[in-house]
Every structure is written in C-alpha cells, then in structure tokens.
C-alpha positions as CSV (number, residue, x, y, z in Angstrom):
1,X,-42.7,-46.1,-119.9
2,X,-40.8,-45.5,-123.3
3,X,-40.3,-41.3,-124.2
4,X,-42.4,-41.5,-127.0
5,X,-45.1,-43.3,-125.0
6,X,-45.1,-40.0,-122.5
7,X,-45.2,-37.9,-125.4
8,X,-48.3,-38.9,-126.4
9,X,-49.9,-39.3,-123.7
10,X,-48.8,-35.8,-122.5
11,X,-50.8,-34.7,-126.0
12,X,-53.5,-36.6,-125.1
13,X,-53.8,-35.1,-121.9
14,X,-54.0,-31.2,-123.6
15,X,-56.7,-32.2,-125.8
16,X,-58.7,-33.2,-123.5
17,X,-57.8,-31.0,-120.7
18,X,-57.4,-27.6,-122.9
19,X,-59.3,-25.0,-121.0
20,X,-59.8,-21.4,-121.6
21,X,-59.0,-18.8,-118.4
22,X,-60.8,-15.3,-120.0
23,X,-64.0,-14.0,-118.6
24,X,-67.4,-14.4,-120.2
25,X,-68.1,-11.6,-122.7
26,X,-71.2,-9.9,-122.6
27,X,-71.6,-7.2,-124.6
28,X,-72.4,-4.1,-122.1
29,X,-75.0,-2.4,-121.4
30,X,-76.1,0.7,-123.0
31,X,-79.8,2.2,-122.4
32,X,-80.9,2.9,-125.6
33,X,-83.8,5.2,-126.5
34,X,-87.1,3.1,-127.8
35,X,-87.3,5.5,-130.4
36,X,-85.8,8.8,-131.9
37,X,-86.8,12.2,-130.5
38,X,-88.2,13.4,-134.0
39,X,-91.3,11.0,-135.3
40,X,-90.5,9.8,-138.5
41,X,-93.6,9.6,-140.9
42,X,-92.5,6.9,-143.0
43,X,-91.2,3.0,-142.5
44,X,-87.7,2.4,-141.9
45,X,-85.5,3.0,-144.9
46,X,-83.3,0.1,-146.2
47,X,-79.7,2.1,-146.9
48,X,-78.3,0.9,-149.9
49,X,-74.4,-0.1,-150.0
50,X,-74.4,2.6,-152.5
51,X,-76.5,5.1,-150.6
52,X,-74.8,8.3,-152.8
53,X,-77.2,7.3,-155.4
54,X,-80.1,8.5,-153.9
55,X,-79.0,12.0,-154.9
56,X,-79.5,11.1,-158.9
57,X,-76.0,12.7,-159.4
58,X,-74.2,10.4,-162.4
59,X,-70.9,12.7,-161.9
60,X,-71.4,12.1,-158.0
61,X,-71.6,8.8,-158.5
62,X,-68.7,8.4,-160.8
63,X,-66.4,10.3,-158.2
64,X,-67.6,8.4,-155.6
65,X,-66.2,5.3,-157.2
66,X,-62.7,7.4,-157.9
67,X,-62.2,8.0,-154.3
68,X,-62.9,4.3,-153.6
69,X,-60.5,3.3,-155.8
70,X,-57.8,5.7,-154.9
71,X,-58.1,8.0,-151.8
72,X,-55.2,7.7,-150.2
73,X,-56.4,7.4,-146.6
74,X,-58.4,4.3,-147.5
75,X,-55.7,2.6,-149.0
76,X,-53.7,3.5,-146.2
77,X,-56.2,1.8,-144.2
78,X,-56.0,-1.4,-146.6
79,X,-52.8,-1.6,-145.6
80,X,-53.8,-1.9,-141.9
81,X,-55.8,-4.5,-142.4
82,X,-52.8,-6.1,-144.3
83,X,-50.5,-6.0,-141.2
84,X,-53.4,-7.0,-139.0
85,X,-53.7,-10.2,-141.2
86,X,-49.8,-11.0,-140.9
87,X,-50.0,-10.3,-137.2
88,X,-52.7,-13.3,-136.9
89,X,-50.5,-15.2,-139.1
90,X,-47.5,-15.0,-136.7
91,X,-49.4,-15.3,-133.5
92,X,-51.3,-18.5,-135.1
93,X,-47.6,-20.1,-135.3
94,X,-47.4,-20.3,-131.9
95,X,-50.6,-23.3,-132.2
96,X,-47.8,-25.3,-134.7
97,X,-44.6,-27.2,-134.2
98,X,-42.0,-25.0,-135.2
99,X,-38.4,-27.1,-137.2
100,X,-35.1,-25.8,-138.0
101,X,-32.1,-27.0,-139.8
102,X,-28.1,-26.6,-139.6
103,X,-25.1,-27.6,-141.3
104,X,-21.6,-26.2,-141.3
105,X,-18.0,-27.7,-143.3
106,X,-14.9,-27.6,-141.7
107,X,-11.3,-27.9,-143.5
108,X,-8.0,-28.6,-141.1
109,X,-4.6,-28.1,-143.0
110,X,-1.3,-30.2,-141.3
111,X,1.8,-29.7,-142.3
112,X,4.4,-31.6,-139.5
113,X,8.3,-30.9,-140.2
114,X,8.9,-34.1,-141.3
115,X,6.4,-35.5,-143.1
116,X,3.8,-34.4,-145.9
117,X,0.6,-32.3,-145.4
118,X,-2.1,-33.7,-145.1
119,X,-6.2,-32.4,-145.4
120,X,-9.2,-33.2,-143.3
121,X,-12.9,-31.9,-144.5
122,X,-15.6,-32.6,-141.8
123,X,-19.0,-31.7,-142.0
124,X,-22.1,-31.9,-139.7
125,X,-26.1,-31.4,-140.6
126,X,-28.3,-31.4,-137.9
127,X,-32.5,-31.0,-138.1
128,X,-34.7,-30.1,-135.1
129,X,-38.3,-29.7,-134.0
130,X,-40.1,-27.8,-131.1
131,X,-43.5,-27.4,-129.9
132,X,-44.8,-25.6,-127.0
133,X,-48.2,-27.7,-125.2
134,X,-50.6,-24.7,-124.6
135,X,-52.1,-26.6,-122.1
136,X,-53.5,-23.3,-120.4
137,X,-54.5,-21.7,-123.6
138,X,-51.6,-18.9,-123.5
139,X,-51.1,-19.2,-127.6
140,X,-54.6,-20.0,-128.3
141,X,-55.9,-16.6,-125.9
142,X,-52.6,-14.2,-128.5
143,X,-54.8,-15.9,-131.3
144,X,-58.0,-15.1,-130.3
145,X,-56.9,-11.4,-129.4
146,X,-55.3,-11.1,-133.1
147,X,-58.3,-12.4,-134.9
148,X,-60.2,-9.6,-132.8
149,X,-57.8,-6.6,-133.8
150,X,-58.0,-8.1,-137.5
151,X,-61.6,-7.7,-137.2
152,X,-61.2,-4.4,-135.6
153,X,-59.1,-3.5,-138.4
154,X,-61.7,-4.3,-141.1
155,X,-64.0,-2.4,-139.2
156,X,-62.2,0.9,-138.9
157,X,-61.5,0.5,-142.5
158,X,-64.9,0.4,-143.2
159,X,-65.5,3.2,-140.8
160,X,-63.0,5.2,-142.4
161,X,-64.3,4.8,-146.2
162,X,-67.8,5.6,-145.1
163,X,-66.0,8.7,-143.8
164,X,-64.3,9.5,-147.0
165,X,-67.7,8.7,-148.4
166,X,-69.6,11.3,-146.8
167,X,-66.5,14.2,-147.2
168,X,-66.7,13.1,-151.1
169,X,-70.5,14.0,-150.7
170,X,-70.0,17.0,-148.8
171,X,-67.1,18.3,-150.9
172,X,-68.9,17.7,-154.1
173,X,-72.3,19.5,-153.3
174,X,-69.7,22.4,-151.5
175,X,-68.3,23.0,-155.2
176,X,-71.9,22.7,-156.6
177,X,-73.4,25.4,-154.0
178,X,-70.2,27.9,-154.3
179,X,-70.3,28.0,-158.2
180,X,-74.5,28.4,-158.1
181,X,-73.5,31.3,-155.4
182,X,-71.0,32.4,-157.6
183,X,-73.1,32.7,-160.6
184,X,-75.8,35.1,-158.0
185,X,-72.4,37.3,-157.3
186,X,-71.7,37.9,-160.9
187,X,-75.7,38.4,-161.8
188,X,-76.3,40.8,-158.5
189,X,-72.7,42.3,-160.4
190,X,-74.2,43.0,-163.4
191,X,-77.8,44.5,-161.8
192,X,-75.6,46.7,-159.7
193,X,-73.5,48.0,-162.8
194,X,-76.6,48.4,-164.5
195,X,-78.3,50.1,-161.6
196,X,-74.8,52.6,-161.7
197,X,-75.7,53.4,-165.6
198,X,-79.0,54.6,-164.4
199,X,-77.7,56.6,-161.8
200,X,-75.1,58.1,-163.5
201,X,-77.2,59.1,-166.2
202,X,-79.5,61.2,-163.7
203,X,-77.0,62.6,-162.3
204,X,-75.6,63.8,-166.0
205,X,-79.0,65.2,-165.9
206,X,-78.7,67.0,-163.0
207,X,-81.7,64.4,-161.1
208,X,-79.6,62.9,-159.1
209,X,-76.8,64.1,-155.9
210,X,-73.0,63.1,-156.2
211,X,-73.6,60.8,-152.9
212,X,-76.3,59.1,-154.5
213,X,-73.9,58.3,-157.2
214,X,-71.1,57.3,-154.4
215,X,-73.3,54.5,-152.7
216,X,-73.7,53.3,-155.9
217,X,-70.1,53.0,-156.7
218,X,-69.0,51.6,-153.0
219,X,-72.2,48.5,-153.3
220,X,-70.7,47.6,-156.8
221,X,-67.2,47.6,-155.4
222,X,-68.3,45.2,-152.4
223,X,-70.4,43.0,-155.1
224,X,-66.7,42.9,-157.0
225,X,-65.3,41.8,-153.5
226,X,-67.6,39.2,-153.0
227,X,-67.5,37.5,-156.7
228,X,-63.4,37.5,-156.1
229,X,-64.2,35.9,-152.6
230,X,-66.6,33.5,-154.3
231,X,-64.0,32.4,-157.0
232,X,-61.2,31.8,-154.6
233,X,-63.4,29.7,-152.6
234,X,-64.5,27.7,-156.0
235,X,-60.7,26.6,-156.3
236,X,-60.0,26.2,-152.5
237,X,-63.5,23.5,-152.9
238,X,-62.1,21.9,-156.3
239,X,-58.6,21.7,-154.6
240,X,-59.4,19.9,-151.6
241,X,-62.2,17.3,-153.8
242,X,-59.6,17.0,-156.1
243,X,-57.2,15.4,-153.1
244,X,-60.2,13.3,-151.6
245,X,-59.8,11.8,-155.1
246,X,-56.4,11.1,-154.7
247,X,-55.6,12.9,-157.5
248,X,-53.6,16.3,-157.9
249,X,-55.3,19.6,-158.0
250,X,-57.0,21.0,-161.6
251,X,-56.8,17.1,-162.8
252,X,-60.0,17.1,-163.0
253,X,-62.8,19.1,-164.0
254,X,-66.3,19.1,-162.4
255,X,-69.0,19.6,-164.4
256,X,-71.9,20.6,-162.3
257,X,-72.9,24.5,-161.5
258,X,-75.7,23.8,-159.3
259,X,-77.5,22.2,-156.5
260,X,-80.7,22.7,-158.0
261,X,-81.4,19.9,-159.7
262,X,-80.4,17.7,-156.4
263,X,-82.6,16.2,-154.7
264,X,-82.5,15.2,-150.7
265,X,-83.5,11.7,-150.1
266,X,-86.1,11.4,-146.9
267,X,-84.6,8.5,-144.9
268,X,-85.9,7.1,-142.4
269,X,-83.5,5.9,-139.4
270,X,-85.7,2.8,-137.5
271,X,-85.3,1.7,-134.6
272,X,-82.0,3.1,-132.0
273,X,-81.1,-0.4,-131.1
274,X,-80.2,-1.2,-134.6
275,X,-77.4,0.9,-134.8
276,X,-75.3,-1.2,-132.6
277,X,-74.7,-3.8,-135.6
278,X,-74.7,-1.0,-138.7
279,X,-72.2,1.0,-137.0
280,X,-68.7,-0.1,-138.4
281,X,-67.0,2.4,-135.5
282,X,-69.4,0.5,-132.8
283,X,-68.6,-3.0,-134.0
284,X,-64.7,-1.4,-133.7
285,X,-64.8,-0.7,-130.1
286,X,-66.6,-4.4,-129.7
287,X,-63.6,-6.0,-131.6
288,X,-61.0,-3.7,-129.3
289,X,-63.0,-5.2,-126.6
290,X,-63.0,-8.9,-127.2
291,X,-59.3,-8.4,-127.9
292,X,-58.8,-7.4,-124.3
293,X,-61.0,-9.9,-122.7
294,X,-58.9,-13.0,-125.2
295,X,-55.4,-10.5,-123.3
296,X,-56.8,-11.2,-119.8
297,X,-56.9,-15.5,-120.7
298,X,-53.4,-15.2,-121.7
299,X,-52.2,-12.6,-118.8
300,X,-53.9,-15.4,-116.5
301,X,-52.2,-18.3,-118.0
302,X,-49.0,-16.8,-117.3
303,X,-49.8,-18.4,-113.8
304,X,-49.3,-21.7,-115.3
305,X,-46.6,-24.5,-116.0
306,X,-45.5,-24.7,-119.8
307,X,-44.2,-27.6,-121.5
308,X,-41.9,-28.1,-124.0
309,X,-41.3,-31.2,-126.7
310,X,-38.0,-31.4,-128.7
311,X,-36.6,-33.5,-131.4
312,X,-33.0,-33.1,-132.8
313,X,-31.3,-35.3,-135.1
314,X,-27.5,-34.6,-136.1
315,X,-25.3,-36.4,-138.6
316,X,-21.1,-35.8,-138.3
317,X,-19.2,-36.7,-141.2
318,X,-20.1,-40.0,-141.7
319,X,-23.9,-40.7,-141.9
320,X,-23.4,-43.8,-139.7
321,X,-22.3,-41.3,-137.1
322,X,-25.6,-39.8,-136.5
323,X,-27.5,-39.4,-133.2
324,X,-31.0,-38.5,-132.5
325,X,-32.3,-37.0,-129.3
326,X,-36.0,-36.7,-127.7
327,X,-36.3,-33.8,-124.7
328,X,-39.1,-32.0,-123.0
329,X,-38.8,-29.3,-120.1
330,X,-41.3,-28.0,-117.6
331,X,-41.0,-24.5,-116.3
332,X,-43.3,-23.7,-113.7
333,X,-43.3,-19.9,-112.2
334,X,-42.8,-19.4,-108.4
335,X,-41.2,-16.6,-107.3
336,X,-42.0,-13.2,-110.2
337,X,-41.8,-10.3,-107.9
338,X,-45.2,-8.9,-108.8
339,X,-44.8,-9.3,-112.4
340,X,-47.6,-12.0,-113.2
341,X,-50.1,-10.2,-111.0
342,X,-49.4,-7.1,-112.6
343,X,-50.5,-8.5,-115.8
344,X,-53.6,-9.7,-115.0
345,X,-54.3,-6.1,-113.3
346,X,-53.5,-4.5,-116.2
347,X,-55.5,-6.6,-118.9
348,X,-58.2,-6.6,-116.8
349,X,-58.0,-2.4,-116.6
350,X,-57.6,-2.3,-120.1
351,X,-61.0,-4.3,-120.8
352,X,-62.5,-2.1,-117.8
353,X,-61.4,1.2,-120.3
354,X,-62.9,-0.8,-123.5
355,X,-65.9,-1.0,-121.8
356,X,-66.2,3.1,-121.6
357,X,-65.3,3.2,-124.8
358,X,-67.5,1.2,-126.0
359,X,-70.7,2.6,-123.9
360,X,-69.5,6.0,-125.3
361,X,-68.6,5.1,-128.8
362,X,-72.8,4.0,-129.1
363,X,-73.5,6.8,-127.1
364,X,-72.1,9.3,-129.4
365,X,-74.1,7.2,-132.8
366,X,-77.7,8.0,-130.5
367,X,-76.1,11.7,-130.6
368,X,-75.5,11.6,-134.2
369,X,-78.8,10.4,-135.4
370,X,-80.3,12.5,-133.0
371,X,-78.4,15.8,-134.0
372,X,-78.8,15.0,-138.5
373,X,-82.5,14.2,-137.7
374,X,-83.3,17.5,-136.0
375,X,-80.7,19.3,-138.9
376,X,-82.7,18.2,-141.5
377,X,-86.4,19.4,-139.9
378,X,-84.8,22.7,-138.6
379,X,-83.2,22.7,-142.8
380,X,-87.0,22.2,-144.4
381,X,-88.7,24.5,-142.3
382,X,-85.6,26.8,-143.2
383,X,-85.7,26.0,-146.9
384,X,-89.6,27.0,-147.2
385,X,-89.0,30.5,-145.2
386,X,-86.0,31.2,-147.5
387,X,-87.9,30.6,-150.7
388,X,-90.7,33.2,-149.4
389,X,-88.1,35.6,-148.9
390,X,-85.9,35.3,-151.9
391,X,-89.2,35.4,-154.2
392,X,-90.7,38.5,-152.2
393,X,-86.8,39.8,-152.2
394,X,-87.3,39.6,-155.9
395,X,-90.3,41.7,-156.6
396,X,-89.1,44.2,-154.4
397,X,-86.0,45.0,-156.3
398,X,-88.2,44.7,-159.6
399,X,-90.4,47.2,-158.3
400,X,-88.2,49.4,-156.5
401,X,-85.7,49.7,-159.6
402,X,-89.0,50.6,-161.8
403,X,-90.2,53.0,-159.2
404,X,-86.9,54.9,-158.9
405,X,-86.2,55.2,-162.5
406,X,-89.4,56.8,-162.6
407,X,-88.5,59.2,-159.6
408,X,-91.4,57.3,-157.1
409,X,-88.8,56.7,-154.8
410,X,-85.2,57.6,-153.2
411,X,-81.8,55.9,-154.0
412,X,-82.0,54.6,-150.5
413,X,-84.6,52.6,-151.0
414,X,-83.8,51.0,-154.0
415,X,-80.1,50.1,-152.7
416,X,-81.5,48.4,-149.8
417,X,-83.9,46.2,-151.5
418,X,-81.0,45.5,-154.0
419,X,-78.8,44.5,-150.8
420,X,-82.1,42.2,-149.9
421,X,-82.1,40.9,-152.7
422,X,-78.6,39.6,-152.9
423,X,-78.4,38.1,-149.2
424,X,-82.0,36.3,-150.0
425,X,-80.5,34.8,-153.2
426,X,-77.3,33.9,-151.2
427,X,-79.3,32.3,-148.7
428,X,-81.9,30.4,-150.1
429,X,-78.4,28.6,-152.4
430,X,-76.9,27.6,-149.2
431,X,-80.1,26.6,-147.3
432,X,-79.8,23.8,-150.1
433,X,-76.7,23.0,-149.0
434,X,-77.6,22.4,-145.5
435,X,-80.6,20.0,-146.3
436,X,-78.2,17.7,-148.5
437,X,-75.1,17.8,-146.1
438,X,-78.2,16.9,-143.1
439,X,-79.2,14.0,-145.1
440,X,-75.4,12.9,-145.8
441,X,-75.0,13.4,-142.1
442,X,-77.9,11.2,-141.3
443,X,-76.4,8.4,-143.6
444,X,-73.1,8.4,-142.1
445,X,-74.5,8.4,-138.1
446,X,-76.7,5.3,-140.1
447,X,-73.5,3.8,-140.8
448,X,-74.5,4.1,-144.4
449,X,-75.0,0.9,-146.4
450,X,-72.3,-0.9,-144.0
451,X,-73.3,-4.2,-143.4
C-alpha cells in the first residue's frame, strides 16, 4: 500500500475510533433545604442585573457604574479571563497540524597558490508539517479542561464584581451613616454647650455647686472627642470608597449626608435549590470540577500509543535538487516506573478534592442566605425598638432640661437623660445601617442579578 494511502486511512481510522477515557460527570450531591428557615411573606423576587437600584440612590447608582468601569480588582480580573482565553487558544493547537519553515545561505571563499579565487554561494529552504493523531483524546481532554478554567475564570470574575458591588454599597451607605452620626455629635455638641451656659449662669448666681459645673465641662469634652472621632472616621470611609472607585483619595466628593431618605428593598430569596445556578462562586467550583474530570481523560490516555505524521520538503541550491519526505512514528509506553499511574492517582484526587469544594462552596451560599435573612428580621424588629427609644429619649431631655432650669430637678438627672439622649440618637442612625447592609448582604448570598 502507497504512504499516502496509510495516511489516510490511519485518519480515517481516528475519526471513527476517537473515544473519550474521563468519567461521567454528575454534578454531586448536596442536600438542600426545601425551604429557608425564615418564611418569607411575599413571592420570589426577580433580582435585577442592576439590583443597587432598588435603593433609589441616583449618586449610588452613578458610583456603582464608576467602580465597574474602573476598580482595579475587576480589571485585574478581566485580565484573568484574558490569559484564560490564550491558554485555550494554545491548548486548542494541539487539535491542528502544526508547519515550519527554514532557509540558511552559505558563502565559501578559495584562494589556491597558484591559481585565482574563486566564490561559491549555496543556499537551502526547507518547509515541514507535523500532526499528532489524538487517537485517545489526550489533546482533545487539555481542551476540554481549558475551556472549563476559561469558564471558571468568567465566573470568578463575575463573582468578584458582584463582590466589589456589594463593598461599593456598603462603603457608600458607611459614609452616609458616619456623616448623619456626625451631624448628631455636633448637635448633642451644641445642646451640651448650651446646657454649660445654663449651668454656669447658676452657678454665677450662686444656685449651683462647682461639681455640678465640672460634669458639665467633662460630658462637653467627651461630646468634643466623639465629633473628632466621628470626622476622622468620615475621611477613613471617603478614603477607602474613593479606592473602590479606583480613583485617588479626595477626587471625589459625595454628596449625600444621610441614610434617611434610603429605603431597604424587601426581597424575597425563593427557593434553596436555585441558588446552585445564580451563584457565580458555585458555578466556579463546577467549572474547577469539570476541569479535573477532562485532566483525569488525558492522565488516562497517557496509557496509550501516540502517532505521529510528517511532511518535509527541502530545496539545495538548485530547485531541481529538491527532495520531499513522508514519515510517521509510533511510541507506545511500556516500562514508566510508576509515573503514568501516578497521574491518573493524582487527577483522580484532585477531582475527589473538587468535589468537597464544591459541596462546601453551596454549603456556605445555604449559610449566607440563611445568616442575611435572619439579619434583616433581627434589624426591623431592632429598627422599631430603637425609634421608641430615641423618641422617648427625646422628651426626656426636653423635659428634664425644662425641669432643671426651673430647679424641679438635680444636675444628675438632667446629664443622664442628655447622655440617653445621645446614645438613642446614635443608635437608632446605625440600626439603619444594619437593615441596608442585611439587604446588600442578602443580594450578594443571591448572587445578585448574575445570570
């Protein structure tokens, strides 16, 4: 039979015998809850891909859309992807005949003692061509585990800007909550100095003891600590925004003060099961996982022969001095010391650890949803004890500050329900705080508008 008859039929012969060696996937199992521990009193809520909205922030939004563009992180994770992409390229090569080409010019100089010199230029060019059969699927199982990383890759980028998403949230509503807290400091400041006028005037008048007029003097210093805490905090919150953003500290300038005109979004989570295909961190450890099973096809096609197919062509000098040369070559493993079985071992491991990390990875989303659901009803039960105390808080100082200017009570009294009155005010701006970072929490263990 000719060479080039044996050549194809040798192709022939790995199309139709091409066969893949990796396990069957299944995805494993994980017992998930019917339903979550905290009844939800409304249908399932349909996350939007831009699920900040639901706060009816326009600044929000508009730095949401910043960081996007040009957080750092995320870009760095673009880049990922990038290399991921190039990686599949270059394993994909191995599925293609791969050609080269040479050429080279050489001079010789003669000079014999009793004759002239003489010159020879000779110059060769020479092409070849190689392919690999991958008659066990050893290329095709690299190219199936590099489509799965690229996919893993998109994934945790996904994962990652739904991260940056929620620390864009969190960070923006921290500056929000620290300047309204800020702006309690400085108006607690000014009832305490105006509290210390009143007291200093009785005592001028001889109504009042020098130790009343002390404790007035030490609460107004510790109200001047805590607006100076307060306004280092401020910048420490606009700082670390302003890098979320990507963008250098005091760039930018926030415009919002307060929290109060936020409001938190009731979302509904569904079903647990659904989580295992919103979850760009669960789909992750899949892809990581159908990597390793595509590694175990080509670890186990190591076993095998592989076959080789050349063509080289090569022209000297003169073109009618070319020659052109078919070859093929068989190596077949026999004797590897371990080495084969070893990779097999250790593919197969490898998918074993997936697995775990898989189960653990959706175990820790049940967790998630579980711990921003129970947040958020611990947060509104919070928010509605807080507001009774800060209003209560409220007429207590009113009417302890009216009852001591008219001598009714002591300056005891009326410093405690000013004290009160500041940590009820204090708390009921951060209680705020906790019921929107519960419901940004509860978006992200969502996988937010992922799809």
């Amino acid at each position: 039979m000719r060479l080039s008859n044996k050549i194809s039929a040798l192709l022939l012969a790995t199309l139709l015998s091409g066969c893949s060696l990796a396990p069957n996937y299944a995805r494993p199992d994980v017992n998930a809850p019917a339903a979550w521990s905290v009844e939800q009193q409304t249908e399932e809520t349909k996350i939007a891909a831009a699920w900040w909205r639901g706060f009816q922030s326009e600044e929000l939004n508009d730095l949401m859309l910043v960081a996007l563009d040009r957080n750092n992180d995320i870009r760095a994770s673009l880049a990922r992807v990038e290399q991921a992409r190039a990686g599949l390229k270059i394993s994909g090569a191995s599925l293609w005949p791969s050609a080269d080409a040479t050429g080279g010019l050489s001079r010789t100089r003669s000079n014999p003692a009793n004759g002239g010199s003489t010159t020879e230029n000779a110059w060769r060019a020479g092409a070849g061509i190689s392919y690999e059969l991958d008659l066990f699927g050893a290329n095709r199982a690299g190219v199936d585990a590099a489509e799965a990383q690229l996919l893993g890759s998109q994934f945790d980028q996904q994962a990652l800007a739904l991260v940056v998403m929620g620390d864009v949230a969190k960070g923006y509503f921290s500056v929000l909550n620290l300047r309204e807290r800020l702006s309690i400091a400085k108006e607690n400041q000014k009832n305490a100095r105006d509290v210390m006028d009143i007291v200093q005037s009785r005592f001028d008048a001889g109504a009042a003891s020098a130790l009343v007029v002390s404790q007035q003097k030490s609460a107004l210093a510790n109200n001047d600590a805590s607006v100076a805490s307060l306004e280092n905090q401020v910048k420490i919150a606009e700082n670390a925004l302003s890098v979320l953003l990507g963008e250098a500290p005091q760039q930018r300038r926030f415009t919002g003060d307060s929290l109060k005109s936020i409001p938190t979004p009731v979302i509904a989570p569904g079903q647990p099961s659904t989580l295992l295909e919103r979850r760009p961190d669960i789909r992750s450890a899949e892809a990581a996982l159908l990597a390793a099973n595509a590694n175990i096809d080509a670890a186990r096609a190591a076993f095998f022969p592989t076959i080789s197919l050349g063509l080289d062509a090569s022209i000297n000098g003169d073109p009618v001095s070319s020659a052109i040369g078919l070859a093929s070559s068989l190596l077949v493993p026999i004797f590897q010391g371990g080495r084969l079985e070893g990779g097999v071992e250790q593919a197969t491991a490898r998918q074993v650890e997936l697995s775990e990390t898989y189960r653990k990875t959706v175990l820790v989303s049940f967790r998630e949803v579980e711990d921003a659901l129970s947040t958020a009803r611990a947060a509104d039960a919070r928010q509605l004890a807080f507001e009774k105390s800060y209003r209560e808080a409220q007429k207590s100082y009113e009417l302890s500050r009216q009852l001591y200017n008219a001598g009714s009570i002591d300056f005891q009294t009326l410093l405690d329900t000013q004290n009160n009155l500041l940590s009820a005010q204090d708390s009921y701006a951060s209680i705020r705080l906790e019921m929107l970072s519960a419901a940004i929490d509860l978006y992200m263990a969502l996988g937010g508008g992922w799809e």
